[in-house]
C-alpha positions as CSV (number, residue, x, y, z in Angstrom):
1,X,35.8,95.2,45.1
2,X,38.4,96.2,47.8
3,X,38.7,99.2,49.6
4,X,41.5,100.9,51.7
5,X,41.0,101.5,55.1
6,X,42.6,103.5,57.9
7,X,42.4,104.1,61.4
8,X,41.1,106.5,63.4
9,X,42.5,107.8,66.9
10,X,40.4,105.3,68.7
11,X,42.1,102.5,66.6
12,X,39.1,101.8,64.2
13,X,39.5,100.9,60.3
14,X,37.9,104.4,58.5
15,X,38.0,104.7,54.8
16,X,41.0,106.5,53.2
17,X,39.8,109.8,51.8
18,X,43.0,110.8,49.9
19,X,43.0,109.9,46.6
20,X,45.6,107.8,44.3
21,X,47.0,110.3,42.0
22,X,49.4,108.2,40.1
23,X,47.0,106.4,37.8
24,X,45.9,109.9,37.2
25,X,49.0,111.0,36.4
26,X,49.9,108.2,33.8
27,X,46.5,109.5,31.7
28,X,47.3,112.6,31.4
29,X,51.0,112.0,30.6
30,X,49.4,109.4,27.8
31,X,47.0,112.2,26.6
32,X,49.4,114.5,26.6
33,X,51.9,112.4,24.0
34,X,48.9,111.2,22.0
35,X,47.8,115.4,21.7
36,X,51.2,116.4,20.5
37,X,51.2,113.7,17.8
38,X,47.6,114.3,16.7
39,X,47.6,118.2,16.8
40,X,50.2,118.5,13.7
41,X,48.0,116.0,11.6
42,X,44.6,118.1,12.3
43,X,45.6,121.5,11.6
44,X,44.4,122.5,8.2
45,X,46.1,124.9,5.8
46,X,45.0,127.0,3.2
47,X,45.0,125.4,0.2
48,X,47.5,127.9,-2.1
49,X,49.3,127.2,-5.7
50,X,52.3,127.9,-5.6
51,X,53.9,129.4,-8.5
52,X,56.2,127.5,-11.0
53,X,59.5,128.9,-11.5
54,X,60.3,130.2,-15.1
55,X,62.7,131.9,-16.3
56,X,62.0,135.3,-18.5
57,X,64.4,137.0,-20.7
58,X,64.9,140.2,-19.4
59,X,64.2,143.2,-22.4
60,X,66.1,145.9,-21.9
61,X,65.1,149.5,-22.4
62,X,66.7,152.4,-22.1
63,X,64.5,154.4,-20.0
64,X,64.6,151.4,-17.4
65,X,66.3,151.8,-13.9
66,X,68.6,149.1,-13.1
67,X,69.4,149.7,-9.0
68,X,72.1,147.0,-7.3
69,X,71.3,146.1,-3.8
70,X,73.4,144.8,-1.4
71,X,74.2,144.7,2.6
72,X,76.8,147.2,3.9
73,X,78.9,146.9,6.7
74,X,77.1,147.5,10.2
75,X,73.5,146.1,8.7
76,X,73.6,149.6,6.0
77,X,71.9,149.4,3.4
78,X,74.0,150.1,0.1
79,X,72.1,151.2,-3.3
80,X,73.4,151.8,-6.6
81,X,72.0,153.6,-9.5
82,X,73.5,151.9,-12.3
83,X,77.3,151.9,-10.8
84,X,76.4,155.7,-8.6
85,X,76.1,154.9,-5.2
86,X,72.8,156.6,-3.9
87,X,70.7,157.3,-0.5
88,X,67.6,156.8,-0.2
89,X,66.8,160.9,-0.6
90,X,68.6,160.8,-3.7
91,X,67.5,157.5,-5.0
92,X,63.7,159.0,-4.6
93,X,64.6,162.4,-6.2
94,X,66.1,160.4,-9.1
95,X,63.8,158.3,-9.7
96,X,61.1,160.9,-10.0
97,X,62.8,162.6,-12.3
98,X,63.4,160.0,-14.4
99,X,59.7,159.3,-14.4
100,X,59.1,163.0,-15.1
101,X,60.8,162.6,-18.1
102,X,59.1,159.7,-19.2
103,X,55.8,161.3,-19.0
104,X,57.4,164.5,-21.0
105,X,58.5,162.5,-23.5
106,X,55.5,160.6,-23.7
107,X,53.8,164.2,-24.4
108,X,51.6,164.0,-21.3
109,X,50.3,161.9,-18.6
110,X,47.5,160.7,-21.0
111,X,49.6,159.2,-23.3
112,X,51.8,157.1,-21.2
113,X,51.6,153.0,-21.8
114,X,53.0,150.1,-20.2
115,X,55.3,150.3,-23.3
116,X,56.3,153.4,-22.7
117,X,56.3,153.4,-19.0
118,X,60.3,153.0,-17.5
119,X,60.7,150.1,-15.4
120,X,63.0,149.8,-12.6
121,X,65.1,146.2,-12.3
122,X,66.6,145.5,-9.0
123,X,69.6,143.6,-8.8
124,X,70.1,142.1,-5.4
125,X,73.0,140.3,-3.5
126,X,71.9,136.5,-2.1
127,X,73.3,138.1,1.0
128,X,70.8,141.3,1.0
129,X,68.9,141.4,3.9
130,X,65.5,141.9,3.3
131,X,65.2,145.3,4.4
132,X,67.3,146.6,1.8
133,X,65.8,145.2,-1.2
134,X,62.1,146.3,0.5
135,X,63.5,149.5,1.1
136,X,64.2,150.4,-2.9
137,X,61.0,148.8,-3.7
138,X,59.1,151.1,-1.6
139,X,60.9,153.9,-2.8
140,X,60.5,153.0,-6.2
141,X,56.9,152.4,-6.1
142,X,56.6,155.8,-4.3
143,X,58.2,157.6,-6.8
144,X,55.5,156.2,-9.3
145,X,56.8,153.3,-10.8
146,X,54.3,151.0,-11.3
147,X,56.7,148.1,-12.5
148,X,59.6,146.8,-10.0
149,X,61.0,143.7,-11.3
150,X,63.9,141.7,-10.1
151,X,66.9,140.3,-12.0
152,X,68.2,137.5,-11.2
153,X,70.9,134.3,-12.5
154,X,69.3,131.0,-13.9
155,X,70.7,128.4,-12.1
156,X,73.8,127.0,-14.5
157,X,72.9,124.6,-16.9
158,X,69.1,125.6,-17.3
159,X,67.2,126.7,-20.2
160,X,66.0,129.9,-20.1
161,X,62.4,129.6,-21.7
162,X,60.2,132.6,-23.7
163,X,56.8,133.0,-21.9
């Protein structure tokens, strides 16, 4: 086994305390590289089922809401009541209303169904952000609609199935 040796002032061989940090380096570097190729195979997930994708003919009623979303200029939000451009004030006083009316025609709160229950269909642009489309969700479900459903285009050429 060898040893490195220095000298002292008076010219005598001393061992070297200073130690070799380049083999110490190169482990690290390799544990570093193996870590950042291990850690993405280790980390576990929740195991979650996706939903298929099926597409459900749409029944229309006439006490349902159909609202159009889609992105204005600026990053606005722009909502449409059928084809009646509405804020989100309006779109929360109409909507309440319309529920209102439901339950009037229902002949009271007591007697209201899923069947007889309006729904409101949201329509939005592929270009909507986000915020737009969650916007008139939560003012529909605030309002008191229980059901918010959205609409949306089979892709061409597929079947559209009966669940």
């Amino acid at each position: 086994m060898g040893m490195s040796v220095g000298m002292d002032q008076s010219g005598e061989d001393i061992p070297m305390s200073d130690i070799n940090t380049t083999p110490l380096v190169d482990v690290m570097l390799v544990l570093l590289i193996i870590f950042l190729i291990a850690v993405p195979v280790v980390l576990e997930t929740v195991p979650v089922r996706l939903p298929t994708v099926q597409y459900e003919a749409t029944e229309t009623k006439p006490e349902n809401v159909n609202l159009s979303v889609q992105g204005g200029p600026g990053g606005t939000c722009e909502v449409y009541w059928d084809v009646t451009p509405v804020t989100s004030e309006e779109l929360l006083e109409r909507a309440v209303e319309r529920l209102e009316e439901a339950i009037d025609a229902a002949g009271g709160v007591q007697n209201i169904t899923e069947d007889n229950l309006p729904e409101a269909h949201i329509r939005g642009d592929i270009d909507t952000p986000y915020k737009c489309i969650g916007g008139a969700i939560f003012t529909m479900q605030r309002a008191g609609f229980a059901r918010v459903g959205f609409i949306s285009e089979p892709p061409a050429g597929s079947n559209v199935q009966r669940l």
